[in-house]
Every structure is written in structure tokens, then in C-alpha cells.
Backbone as CSV, one residue per row, in Angstrom:
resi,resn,N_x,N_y,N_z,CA_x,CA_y,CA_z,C_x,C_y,C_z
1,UNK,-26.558,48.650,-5.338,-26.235,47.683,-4.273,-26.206,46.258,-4.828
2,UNK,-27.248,45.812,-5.343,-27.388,44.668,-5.937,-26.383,44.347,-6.936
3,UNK,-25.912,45.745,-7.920,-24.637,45.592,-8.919,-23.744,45.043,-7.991
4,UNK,-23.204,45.883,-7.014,-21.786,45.417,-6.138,-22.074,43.987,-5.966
5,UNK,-23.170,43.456,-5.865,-23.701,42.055,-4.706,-22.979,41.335,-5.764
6,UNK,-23.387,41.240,-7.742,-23.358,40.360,-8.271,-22.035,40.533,-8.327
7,UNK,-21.243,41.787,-8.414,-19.488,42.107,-8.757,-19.128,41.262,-8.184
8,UNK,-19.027,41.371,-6.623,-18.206,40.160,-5.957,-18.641,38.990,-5.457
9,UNK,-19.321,38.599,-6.150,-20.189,36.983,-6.549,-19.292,36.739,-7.738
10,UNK,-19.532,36.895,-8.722,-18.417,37.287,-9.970,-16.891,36.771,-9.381
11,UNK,-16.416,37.992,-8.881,-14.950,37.794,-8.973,-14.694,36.756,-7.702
12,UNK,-15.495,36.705,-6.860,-15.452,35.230,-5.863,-15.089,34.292,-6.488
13,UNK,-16.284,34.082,-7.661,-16.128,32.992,-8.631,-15.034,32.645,-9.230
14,UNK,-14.493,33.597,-9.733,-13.149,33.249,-10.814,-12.274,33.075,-9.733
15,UNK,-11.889,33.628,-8.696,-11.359,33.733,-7.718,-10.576,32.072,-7.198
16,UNK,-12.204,31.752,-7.041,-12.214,29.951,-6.707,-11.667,29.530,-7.684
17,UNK,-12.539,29.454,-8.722,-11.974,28.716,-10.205,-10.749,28.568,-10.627
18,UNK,-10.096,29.667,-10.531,-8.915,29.484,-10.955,-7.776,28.789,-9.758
19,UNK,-7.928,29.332,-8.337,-7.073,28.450,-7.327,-7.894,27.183,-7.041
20,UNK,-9.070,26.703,-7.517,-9.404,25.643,-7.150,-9.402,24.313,-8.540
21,UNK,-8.874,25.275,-9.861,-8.598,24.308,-11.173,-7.736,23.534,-11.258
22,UNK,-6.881,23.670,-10.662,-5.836,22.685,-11.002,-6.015,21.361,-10.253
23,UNK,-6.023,21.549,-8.884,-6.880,20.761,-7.928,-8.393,19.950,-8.412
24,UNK,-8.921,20.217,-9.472,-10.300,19.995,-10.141,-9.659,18.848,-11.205
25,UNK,-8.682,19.087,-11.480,-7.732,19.043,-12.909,-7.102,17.589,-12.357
26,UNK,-6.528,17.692,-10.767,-5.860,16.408,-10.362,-6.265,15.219,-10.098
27,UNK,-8.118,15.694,-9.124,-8.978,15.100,-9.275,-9.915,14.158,-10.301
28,UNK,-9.355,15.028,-11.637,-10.429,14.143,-12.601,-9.271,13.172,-13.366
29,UNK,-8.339,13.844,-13.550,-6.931,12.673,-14.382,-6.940,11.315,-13.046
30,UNK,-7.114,11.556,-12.017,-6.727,10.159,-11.121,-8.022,9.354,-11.270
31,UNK,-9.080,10.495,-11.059,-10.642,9.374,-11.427,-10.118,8.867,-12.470
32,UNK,-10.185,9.177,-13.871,-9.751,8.570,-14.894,-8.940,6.967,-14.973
33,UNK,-7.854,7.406,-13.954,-6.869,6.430,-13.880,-7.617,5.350,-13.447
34,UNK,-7.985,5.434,-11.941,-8.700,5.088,-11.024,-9.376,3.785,-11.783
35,UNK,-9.933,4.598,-12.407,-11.675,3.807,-13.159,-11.311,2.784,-14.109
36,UNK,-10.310,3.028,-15.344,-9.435,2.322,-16.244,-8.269,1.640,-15.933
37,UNK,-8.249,1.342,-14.990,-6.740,0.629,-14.365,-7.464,-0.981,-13.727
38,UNK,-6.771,-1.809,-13.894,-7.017,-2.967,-13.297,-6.340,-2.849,-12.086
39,UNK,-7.103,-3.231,-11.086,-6.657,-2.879,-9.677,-5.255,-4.220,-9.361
40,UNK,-5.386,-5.417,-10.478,-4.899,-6.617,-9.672,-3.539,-6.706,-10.396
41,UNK,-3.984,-5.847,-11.600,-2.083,-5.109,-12.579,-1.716,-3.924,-11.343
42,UNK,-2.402,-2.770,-10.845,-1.677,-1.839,-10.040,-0.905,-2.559,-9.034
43,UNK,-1.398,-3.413,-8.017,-0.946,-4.224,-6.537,0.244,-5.242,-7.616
44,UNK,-0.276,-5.666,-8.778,1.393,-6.803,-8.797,0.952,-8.539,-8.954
45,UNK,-0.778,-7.995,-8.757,-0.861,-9.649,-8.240,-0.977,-10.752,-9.602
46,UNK,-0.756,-9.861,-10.779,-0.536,-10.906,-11.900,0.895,-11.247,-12.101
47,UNK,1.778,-10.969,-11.231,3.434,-10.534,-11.402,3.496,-11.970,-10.795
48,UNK,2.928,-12.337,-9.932,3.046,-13.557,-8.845,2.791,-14.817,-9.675
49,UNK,3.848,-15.376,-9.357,4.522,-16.698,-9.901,3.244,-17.679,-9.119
50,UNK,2.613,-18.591,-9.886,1.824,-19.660,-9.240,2.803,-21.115,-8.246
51,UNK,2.414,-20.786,-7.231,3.087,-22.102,-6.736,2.318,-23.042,-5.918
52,UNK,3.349,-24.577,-6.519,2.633,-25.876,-6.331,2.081,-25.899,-4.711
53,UNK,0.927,-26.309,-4.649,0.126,-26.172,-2.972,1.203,-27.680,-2.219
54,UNK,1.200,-27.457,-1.067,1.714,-28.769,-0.334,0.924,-30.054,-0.642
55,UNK,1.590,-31.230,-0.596,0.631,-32.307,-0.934,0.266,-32.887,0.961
56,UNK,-1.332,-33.562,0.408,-1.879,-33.739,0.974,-1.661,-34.926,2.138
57,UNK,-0.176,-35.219,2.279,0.142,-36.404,2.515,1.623,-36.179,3.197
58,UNK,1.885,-34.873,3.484,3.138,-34.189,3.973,3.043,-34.659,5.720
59,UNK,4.718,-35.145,6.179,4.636,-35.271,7.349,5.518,-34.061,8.069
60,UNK,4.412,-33.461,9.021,4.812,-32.613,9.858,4.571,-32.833,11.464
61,UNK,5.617,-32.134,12.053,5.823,-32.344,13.801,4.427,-31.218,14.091
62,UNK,4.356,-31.723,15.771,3.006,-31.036,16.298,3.775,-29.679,16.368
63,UNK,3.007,-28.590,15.825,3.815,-27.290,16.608,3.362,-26.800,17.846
64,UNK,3.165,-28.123,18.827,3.928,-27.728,20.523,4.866,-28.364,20.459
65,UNK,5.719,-28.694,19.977,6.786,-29.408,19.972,7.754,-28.032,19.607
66,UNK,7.118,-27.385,18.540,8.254,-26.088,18.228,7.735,-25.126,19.279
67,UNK,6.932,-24.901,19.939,6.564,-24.052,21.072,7.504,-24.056,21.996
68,UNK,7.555,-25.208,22.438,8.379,-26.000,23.724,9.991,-25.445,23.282
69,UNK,10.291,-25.517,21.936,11.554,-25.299,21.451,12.039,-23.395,21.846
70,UNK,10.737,-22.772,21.536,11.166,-21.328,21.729,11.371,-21.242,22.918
71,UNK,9.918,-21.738,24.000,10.266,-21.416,25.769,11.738,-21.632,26.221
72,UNK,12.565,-22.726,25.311,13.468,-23.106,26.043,14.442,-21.639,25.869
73,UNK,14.421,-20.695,24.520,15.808,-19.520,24.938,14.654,-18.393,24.721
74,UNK,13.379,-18.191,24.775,12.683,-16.924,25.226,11.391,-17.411,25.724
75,UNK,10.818,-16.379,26.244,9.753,-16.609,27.252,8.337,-16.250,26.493
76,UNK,6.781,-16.805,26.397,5.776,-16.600,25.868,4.735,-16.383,26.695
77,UNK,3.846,-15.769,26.020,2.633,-14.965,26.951,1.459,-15.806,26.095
78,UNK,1.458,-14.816,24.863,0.187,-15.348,24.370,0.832,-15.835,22.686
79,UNK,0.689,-16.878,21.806,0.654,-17.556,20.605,-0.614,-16.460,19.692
80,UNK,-0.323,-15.541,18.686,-1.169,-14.736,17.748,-1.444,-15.487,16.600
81,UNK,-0.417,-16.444,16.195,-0.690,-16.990,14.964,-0.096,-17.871,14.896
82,UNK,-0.361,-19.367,13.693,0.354,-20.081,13.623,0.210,-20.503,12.030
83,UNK,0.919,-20.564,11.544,0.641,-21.070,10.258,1.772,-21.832,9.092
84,UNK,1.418,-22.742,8.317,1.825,-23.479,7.905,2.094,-22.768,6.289
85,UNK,3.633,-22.386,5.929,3.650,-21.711,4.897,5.089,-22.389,3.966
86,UNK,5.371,-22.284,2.822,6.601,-22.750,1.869,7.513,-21.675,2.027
87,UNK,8.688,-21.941,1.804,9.874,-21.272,1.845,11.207,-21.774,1.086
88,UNK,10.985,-21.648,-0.542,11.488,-22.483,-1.814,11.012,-23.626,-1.611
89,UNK,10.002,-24.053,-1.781,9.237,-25.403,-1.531,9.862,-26.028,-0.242
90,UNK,10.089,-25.592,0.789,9.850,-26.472,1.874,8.824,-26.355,2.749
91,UNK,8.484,-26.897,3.532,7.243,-26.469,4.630,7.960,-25.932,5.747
92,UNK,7.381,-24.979,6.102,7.958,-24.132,7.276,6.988,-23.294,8.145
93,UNK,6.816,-23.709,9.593,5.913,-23.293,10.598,6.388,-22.041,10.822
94,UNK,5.183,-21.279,10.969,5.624,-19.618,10.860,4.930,-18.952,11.899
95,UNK,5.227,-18.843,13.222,4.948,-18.605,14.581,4.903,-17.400,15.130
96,UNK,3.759,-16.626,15.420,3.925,-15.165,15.754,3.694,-15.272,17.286
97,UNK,4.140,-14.796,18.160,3.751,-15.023,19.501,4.379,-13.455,20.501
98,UNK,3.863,-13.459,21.432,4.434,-12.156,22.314,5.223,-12.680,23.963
99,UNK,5.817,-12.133,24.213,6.778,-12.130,25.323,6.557,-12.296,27.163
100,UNK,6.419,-12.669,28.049,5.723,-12.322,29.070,5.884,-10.619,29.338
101,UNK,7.419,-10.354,28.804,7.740,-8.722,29.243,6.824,-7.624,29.168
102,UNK,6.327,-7.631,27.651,6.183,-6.918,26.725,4.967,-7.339,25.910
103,UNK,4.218,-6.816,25.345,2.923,-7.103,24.250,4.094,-7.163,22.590
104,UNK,5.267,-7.138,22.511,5.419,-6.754,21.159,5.811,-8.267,20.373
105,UNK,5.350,-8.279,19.343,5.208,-9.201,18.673,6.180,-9.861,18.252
106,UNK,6.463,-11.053,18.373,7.941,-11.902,17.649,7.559,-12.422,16.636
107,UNK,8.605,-13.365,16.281,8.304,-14.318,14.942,8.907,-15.222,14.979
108,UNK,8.949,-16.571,15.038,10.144,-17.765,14.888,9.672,-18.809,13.925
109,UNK,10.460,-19.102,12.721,10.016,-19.693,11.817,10.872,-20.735,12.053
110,UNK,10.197,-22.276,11.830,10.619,-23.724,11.992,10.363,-24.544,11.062
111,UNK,11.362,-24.943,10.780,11.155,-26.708,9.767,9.731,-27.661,10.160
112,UNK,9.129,-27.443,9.286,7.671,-28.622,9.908,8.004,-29.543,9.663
113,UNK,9.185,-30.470,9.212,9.579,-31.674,9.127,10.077,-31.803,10.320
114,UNK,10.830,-31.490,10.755,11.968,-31.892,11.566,11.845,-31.220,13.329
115,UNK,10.983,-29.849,12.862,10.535,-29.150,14.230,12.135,-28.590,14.358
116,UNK,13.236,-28.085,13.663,14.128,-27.410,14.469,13.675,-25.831,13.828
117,UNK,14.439,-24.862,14.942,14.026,-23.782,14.564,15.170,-23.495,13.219
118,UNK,14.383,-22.268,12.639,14.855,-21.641,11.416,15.057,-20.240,11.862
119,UNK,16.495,-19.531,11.425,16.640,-18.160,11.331,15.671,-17.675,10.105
120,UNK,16.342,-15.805,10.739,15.158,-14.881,9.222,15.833,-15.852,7.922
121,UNK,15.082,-15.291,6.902,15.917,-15.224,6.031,17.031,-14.353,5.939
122,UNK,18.363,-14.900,4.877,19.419,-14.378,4.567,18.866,-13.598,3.557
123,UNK,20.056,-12.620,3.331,20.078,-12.393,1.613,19.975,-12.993,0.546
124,UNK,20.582,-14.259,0.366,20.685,-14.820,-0.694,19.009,-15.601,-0.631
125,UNK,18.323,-15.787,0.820,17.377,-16.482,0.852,16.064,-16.070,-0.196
126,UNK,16.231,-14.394,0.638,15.271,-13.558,0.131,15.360,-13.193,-1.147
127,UNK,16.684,-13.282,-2.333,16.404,-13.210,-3.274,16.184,-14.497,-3.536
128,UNK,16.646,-15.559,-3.720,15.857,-16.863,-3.979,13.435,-16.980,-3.807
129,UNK,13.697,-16.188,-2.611,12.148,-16.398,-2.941,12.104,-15.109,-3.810
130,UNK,12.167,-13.892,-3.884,11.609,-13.173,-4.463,11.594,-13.568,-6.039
131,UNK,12.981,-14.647,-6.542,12.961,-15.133,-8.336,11.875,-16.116,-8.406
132,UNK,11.595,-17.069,-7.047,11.053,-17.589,-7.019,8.913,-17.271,-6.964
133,UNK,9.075,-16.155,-6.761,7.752,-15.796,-6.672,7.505,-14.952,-7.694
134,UNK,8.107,-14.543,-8.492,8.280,-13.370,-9.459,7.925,-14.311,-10.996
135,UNK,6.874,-13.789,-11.694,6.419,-14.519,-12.558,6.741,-15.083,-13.896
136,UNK,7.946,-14.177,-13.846,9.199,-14.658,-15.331,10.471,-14.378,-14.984
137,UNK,11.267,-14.667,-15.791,12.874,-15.039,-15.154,13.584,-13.986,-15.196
138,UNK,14.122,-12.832,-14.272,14.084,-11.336,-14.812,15.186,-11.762,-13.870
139,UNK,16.571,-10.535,-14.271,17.893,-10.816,-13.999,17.443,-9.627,-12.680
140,UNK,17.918,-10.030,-11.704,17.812,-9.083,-10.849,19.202,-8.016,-10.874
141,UNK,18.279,-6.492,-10.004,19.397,-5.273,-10.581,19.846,-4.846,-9.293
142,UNK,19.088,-5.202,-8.086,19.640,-4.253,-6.786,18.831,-4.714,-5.510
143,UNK,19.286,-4.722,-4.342,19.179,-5.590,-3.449,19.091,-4.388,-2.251
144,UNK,17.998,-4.532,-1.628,18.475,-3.417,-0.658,17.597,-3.632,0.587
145,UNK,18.448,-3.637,2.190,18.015,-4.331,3.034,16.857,-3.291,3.656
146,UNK,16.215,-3.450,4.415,15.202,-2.552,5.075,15.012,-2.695,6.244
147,UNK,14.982,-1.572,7.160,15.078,-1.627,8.899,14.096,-0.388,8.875
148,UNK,13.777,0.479,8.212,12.736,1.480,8.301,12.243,1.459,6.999
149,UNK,11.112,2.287,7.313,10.246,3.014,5.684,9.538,4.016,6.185
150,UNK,9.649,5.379,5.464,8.956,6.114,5.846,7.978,6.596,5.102
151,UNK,6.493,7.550,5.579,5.216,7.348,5.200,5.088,7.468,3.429
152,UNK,5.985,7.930,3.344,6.061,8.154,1.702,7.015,6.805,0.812
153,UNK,7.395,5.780,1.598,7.715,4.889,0.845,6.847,3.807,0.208
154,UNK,7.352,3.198,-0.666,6.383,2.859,-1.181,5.891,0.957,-0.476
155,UNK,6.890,0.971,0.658,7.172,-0.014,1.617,6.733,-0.048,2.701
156,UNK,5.739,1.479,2.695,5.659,1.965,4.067,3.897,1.085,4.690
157,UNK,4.188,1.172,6.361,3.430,0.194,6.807,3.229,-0.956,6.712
158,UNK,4.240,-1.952,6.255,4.744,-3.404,5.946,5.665,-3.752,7.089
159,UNK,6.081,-5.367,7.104,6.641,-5.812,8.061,7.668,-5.865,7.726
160,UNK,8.317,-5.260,8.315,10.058,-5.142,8.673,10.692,-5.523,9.997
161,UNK,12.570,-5.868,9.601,12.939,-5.651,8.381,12.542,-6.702,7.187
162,UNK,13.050,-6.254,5.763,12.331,-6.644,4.805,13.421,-6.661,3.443
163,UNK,13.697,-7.645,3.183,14.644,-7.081,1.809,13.929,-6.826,0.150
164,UNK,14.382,-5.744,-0.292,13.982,-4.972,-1.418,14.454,-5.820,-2.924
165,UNK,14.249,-6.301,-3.294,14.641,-6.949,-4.685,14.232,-6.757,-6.008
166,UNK,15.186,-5.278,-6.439,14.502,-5.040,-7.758,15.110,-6.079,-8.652
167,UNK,13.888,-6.569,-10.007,14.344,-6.667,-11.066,14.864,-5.617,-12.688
168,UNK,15.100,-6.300,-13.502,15.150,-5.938,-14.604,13.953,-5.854,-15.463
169,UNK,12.983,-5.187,-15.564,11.787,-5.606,-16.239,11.443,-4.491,-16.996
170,UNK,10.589,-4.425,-17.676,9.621,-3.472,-18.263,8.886,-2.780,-17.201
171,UNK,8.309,-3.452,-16.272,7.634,-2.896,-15.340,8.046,-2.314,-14.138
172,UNK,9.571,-2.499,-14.068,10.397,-1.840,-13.210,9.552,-2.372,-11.700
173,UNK,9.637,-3.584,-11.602,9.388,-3.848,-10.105,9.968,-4.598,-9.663
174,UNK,9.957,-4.337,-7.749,10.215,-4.656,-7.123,9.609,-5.603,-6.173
175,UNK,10.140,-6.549,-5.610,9.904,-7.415,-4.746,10.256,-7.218,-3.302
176,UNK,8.921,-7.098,-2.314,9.118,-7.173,-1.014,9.311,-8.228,-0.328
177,UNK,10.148,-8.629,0.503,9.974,-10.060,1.150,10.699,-9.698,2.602
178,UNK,10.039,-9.822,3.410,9.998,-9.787,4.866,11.345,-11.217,5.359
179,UNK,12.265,-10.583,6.047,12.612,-11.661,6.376,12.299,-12.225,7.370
180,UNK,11.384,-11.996,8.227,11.337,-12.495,9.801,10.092,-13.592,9.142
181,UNK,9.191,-13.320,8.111,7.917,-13.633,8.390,8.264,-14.706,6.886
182,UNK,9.462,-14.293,6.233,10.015,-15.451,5.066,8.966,-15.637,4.020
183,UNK,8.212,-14.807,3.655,7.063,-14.445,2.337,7.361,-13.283,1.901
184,UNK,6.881,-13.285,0.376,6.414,-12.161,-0.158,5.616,-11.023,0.377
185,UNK,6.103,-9.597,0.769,4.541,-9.028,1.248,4.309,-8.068,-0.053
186,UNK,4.706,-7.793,-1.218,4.447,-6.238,-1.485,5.197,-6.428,-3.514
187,UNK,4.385,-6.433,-4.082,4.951,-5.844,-5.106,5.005,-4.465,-5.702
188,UNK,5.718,-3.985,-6.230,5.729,-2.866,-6.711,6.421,-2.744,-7.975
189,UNK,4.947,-2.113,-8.809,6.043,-1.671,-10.316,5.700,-0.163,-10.654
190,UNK,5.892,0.214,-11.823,5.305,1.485,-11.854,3.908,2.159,-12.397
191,UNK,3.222,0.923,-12.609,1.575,1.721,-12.285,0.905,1.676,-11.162
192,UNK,1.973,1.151,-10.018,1.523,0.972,-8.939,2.366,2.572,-8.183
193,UNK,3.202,3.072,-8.830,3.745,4.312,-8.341,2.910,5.321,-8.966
194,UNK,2.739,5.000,-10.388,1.772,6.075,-10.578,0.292,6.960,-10.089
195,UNK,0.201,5.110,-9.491,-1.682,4.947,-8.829,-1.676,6.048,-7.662
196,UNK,0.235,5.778,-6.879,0.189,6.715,-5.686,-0.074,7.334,-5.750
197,UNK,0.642,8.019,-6.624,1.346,9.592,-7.034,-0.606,10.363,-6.614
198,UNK,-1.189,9.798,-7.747,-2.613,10.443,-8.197,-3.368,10.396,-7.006
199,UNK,-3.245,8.801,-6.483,-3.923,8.936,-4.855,-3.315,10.060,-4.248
200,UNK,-2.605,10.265,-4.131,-1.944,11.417,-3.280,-2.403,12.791,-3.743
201,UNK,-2.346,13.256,-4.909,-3.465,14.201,-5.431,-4.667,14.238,-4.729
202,UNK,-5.279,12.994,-4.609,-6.978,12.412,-5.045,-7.510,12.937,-3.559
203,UNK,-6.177,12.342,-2.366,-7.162,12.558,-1.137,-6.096,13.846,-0.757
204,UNK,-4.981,14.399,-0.840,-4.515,16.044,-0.409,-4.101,15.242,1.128
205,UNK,-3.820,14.179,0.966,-2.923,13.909,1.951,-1.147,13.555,1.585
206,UNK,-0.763,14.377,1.901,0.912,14.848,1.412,1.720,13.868,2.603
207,UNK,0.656,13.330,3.068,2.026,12.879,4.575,2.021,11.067,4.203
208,UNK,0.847,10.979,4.407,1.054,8.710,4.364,-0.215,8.456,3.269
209,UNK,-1.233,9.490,2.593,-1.812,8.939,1.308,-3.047,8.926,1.604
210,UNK,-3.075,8.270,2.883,-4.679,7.058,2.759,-5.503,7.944,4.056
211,UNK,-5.485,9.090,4.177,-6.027,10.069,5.488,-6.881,10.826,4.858
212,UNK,-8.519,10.335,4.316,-9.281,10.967,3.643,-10.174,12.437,4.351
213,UNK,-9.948,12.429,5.476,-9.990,13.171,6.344,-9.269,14.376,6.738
214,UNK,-8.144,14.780,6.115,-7.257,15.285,6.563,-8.253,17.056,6.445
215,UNK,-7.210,17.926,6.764,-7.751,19.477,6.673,-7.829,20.038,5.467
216,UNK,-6.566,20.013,4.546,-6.555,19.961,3.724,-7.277,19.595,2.356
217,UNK,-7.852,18.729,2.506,-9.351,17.957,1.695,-10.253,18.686,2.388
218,UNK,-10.585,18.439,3.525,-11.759,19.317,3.984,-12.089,20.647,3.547
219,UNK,-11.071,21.492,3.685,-10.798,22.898,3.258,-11.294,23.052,1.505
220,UNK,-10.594,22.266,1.081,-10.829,22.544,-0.555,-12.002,21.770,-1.300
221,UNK,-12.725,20.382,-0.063,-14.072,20.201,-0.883,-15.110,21.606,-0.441
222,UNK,-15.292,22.561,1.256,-15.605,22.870,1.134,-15.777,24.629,-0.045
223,UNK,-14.352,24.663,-0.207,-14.618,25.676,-1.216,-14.867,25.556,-2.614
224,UNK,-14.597,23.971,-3.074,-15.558,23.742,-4.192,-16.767,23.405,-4.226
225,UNK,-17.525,23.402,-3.082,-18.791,23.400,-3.097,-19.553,25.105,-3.379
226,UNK,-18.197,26.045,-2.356,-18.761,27.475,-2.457,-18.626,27.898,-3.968
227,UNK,-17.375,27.408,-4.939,-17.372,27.851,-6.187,-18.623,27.214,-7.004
228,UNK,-19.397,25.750,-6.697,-20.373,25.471,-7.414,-21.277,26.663,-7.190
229,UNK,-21.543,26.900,-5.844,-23.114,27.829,-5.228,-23.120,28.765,-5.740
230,UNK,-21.185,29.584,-6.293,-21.155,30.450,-6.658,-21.842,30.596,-8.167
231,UNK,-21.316,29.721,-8.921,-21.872,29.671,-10.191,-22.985,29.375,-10.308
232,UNK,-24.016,28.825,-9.878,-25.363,28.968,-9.691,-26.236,30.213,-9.392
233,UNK,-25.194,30.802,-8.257,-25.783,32.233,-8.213,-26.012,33.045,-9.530
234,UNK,-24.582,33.334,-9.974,-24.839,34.145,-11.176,-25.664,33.323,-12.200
235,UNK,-25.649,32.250,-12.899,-26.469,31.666,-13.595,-27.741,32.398,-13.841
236,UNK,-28.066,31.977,-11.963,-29.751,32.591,-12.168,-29.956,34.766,-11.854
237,UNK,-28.566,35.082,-11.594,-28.787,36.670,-11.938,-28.519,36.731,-13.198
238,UNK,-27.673,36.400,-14.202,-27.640,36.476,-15.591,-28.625,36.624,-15.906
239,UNK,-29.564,35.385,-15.906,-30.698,35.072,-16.510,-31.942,36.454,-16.257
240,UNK,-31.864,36.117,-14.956,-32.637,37.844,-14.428,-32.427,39.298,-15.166
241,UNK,-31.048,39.340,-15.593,-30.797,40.641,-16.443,-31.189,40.034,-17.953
242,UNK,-31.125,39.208,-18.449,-31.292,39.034,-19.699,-32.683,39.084,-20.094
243,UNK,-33.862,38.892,-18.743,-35.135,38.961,-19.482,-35.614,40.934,-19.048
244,UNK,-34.626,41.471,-18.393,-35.034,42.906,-17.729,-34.885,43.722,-19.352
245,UNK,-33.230,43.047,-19.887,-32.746,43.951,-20.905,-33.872,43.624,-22.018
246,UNK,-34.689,42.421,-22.447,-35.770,42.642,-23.404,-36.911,43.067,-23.033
């Protein structure tokens, strides 16, 4: 009885081991990565071009003056944000506010000199900031506008729409720049695709990455816990036959 007990303790074991190795295998190459990777090379944020701060002595209109300007062709509930941001070195009021209709969020960006309103950015705008924010002079290769992203992009959960601006680089990245909101949001090169890839291994979420929770993880930490218990078991029956047989 006890033979059968350890048999399929045994082949449980290998059982796990082997459908749970590779998975063991994906886990430890991304720790690896994980641990040896500079987090501020993966995100891009050494890619980012330093730019001159506004001087301290800049004349700008009150923004109720650009408030007053939106009420006049749409209607406001509540003001979410207001902030004072560059756009190829100009100053430009960058206004998030919601609708009486509706809770959904707008955007109207304005000249802080002058208080008139400003459209999104264009195309040509958005590549102008993206050369402009991009930390060496890289010939750009492809331009591509954005109205969706889905959970597997590498764009995904950012503010859109958004234009895509790859360069020519070694590092094969790309530049995100939002046109409604007229900034940079997102770099991407490829140790920042790689980082995914492994995150995506790391947590066994196949759908948007970052769902450490999912069933899938659940399922397979608890059966690598049963393949540890397993190997512990036999450990200590091994050991039990090895002092019977002397």
C-alpha cells in the first residue's frame, strides 16, 4: 500500500515538473531581466531630450479668460485640470474640463500669451515635438495616427487619439504624443518590448499584462506549490528506505 502511496507521489511529481518547467523556466529568465535592467532605460526616460524650463518672468493671460472663451462654443460642469505646459517652446494652457451633458472628459489647449484657443495638434505638429523631445537627431521612419489601441499594444491605456512617431535608431523607438493633450506620453524601444514580452510570461496574463490575479497564475502558483510538497514528500520517504535498506 505504502509502495503504491510513494508510486504516485513519484509520478505526480514528474508529472508537475515537467508541465510546470517551462513555466519555472519563464519565470526565472524575466526575474533575471527584471533585476538587471535599468527600469529608467526600459520606460525611455533617458531617450528624453532635456528642455529649457519657462522663464520666470513670462507674461501670461488669467485662464478665466480662456474659460470664458470655451463657454462661449461648449458648455462646462466641472474644470479637472489646469496646467501650464510648452509646445516647441511656446507656453500653452492645457485645460481638461467635463460637459454639463455628460461626465466625459475634454481638452482645449490655449496660447497663454494671447488667451486664443489652440487646435490638437497636427501631424506635422506632433512630429515636430516628438524630434523635439527625442534625445538625438534620428531621421524619422513612419508616422502613424491613433484612434484605438488594443490591450496588447504597446500604446495601450494612453490618451488618445495619439500620433505614433517612429525613428531610425538602434533602439528602434517610438514616440507617443497625444494630440489633444500636445505632450509626449510614452516611449517605446525594444527593451521596453522585451520587458513586456517576459512580464507577460511573469504574471500569465495573455490579455492586458498587468492582472496579477488572473486564474491562470492562480492555477499554476497553486500547482507549483503541490510540485514543491511533492518533492519534499519523497525526499523524506527516500531517506526512510535508505536507512531500512542498511
Amino acid at each position: 500500500m505504502a509502495k503504491n502511496r510513494h508510486y504516485y507521489i513519484r509520478k505526480t511529481h514528474r508529472f508537475l515538473g515537467l508541465m510546470l518547467g517551462v513555466q519555472f523556466l519563464f519565470w526565472t529568465i524575466g526575474g533575471l531581466y527584471f533585476s538587471w535592467s535599468d527600469m529608467d532605460e526600459i520606460h525611455g526616460d533617458h531617450q528624453r531630450a532635456t528642455v529649457s524650463p519657462l522663464v520666470a518672468d513670462i507674461k501670461v493671460v488669467n485662464p478665466q479668460e480662456i474659460i470664458q472663451k470655451i463657454k462661449e462654443r461648449d458648455s462646462i460642469k466641472y474644470i479637472l485640470d489646469i496646467r501650464l505646459i510648452q509646445i516647441l517652446s511656446e507656453p500653452i494652457y492645457q485645460i481638461i474640463y467635463t460637459g454639463e451633458e455628460n461626465n466625459v472628459k475634454k481638452i482645449q489647449l490655449a496660447h497663454a500669451s494671447t488667451g486664443n484657443l489652440r487646435n490638437a495638434l497636427t501631424k506635422e505638429d506632433a512630429v515636430k515635438v516628438a524630434q523635439k523631445g527625442f534625445y538625438t537627431n534620428a531621421k524619422v521612419s513612419q508616422i502613424e495616427y491613433l484612434t484605438t489601441a488594443s490591450k496588447h499594444h504597446e500604446y495601450r491605456d494612453s490618451p488618445l487619439p495619439a500620433y505614433a512617431v517612429k525613428f531610425e535608431h538602434p533602439s528602434n523607438t517610438t514616440v507617443y504624443v497625444s494630440s489633444e493633450l500636445g505632450t509626449i506620453q510614452k516611449f517605446r524601444n525594444d527593451r521596453w518590448r522585451i520587458f513586456d514580452c517576459l512580464w507577460m510570461m511573469h504574471t500569465m496574463d495573455y490579455q492586458g499584462r498587468d492582472n496579477i490575479t488572473n486564474w491562470i497564475l492562480r492555477v499554476f502558483s497553486i500547482l507549483g506549490l503541490t510540485t514543491v510538497g511533492s518533492g519534499f514528500i519523497l525526499f523524506f520517504v527516500s531517506r526512510k528506505k535508505v536507512k531500512i535498506s542498511k
